[in-house]
N, C-alpha and C positions, 0 to 999 in steps of 0.2 A: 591627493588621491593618485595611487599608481594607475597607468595604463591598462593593467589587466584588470582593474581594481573596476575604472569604469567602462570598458568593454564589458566584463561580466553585468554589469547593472542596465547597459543599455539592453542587452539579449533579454532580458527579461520584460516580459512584454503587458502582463498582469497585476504584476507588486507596484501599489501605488494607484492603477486607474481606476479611477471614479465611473468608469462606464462601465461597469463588467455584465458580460453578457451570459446566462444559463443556458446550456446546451440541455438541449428534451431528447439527445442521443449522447448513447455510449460515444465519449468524445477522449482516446487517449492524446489526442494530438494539442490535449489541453494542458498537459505537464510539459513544466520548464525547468532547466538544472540550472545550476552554479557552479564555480568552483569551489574546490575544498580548500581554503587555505591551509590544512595540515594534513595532507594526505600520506604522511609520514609516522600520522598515529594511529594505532588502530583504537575506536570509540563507536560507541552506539550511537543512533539519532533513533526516537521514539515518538510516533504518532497515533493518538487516538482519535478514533472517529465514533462515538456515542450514536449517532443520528444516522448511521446507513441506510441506504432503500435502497432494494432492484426489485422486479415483480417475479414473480412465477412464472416462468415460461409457458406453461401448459394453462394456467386459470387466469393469468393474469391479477394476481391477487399481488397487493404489497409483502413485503418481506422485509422484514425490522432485524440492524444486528450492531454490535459494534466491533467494527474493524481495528485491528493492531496491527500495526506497521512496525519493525525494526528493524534498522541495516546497518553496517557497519560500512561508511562510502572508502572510497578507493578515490577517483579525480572527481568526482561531482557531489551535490547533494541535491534535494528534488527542492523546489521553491513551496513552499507550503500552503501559497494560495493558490498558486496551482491543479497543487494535489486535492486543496479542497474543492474544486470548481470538475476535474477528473472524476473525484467519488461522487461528486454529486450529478455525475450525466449517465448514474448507473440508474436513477429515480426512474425512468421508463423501462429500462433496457429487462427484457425477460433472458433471466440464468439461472439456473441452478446455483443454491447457495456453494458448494466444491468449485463452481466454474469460475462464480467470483471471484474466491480466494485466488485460482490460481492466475485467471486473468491478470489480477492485479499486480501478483508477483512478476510476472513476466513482463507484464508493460513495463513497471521499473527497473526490472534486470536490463531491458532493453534501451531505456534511457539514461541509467546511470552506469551500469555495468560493475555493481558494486562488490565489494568482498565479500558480504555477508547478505543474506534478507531474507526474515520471516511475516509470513503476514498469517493470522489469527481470524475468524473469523465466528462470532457468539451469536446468534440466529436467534431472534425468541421465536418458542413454540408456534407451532401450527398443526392442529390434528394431536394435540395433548406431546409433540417430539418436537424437542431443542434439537438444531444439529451446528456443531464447533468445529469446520472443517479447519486444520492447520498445511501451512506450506511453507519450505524453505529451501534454500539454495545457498552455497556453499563454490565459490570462484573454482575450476576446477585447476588441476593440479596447484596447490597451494593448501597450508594448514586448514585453512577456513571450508573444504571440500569436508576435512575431518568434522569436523565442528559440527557441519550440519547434519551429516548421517548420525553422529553422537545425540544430537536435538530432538532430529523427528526418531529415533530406536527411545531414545526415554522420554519422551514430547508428553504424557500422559501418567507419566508412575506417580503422580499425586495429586489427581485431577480435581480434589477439592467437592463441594458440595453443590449439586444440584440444585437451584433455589423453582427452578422454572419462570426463570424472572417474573 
């Protein structure tokens, strides 16, 4: 095993322990990165979350959705038990479905600093209204700046059907 090989795996502080602990708060300081070993390529990493919760800010009411992660890393990638123990300390936390979305984008901009990242967010109804707020980001000056203004200008030209889950 190379040096940096297990530097990066000690840093990591989640993957692997048998004691994991549930945060009952918005907890970002619960994401952990890694290195990319080919930060030389540009490639998607894609994570779904089927099971989202945060509550209603104002009623206090649960709010069901499933989250889509996508980025394209630069020197990091986010460790994925991480991110699942992070979505999951949204379970108390009262937001606005938009704020999620963007909350979450920004934590990971700010921990990975990625070239790429859109995060997706599919709400089931409340009050007979779905709402699917979308966010991305785009590294500024660099191709990928394009990419995203190109993303969110057609994010919607074939939005598909409505099912109301």
């Amino acid at each position: 095993m190379e040096n940096n090989d297990k530097r990066t795996r000690e840093d990591l502080t989640l993957l692997g322990n048998k004691k994991t602990s549930y945060s009952q708060e918005y907890a970002p300081e619960m994401l952990e990165k890694f290195s990319n070993r080919h930060p030389e390529n540009d490639y998607f990493v894609k994570f779904n979350c089927p099971e989202f919760t945060s509550l209603c800010p104002i009623t206090g009411q649960p709010d069901f959705a499933e989250i889509t992660i996508s980025y394209v890393p630069d020197q990091f990638l986010v460790e994925s038990k991480s991110l699942k123990l992070y979505l999951f300390s949204y379970r108390n936390y009262g937001e606005f479905h938009e704020d999620c979305v963007n909350r979450i984008m920004k934590d990971l901009i700010k921990l990975l600093e990625p070239k790429y990242i859109e995060v997706l967010g599919r709400f089931l109804p409340r009050g007979g209204i779905s709402i699917d707020p979308y966010a991305n980001y785009g590294k500024p000056c660099t191709r990928w700046e394009d990419v995203a203004w190109t993303r969110l200008a057609n994010h919607d030209l074939n939005p598909g059907s409505v099912d109301n889950r």
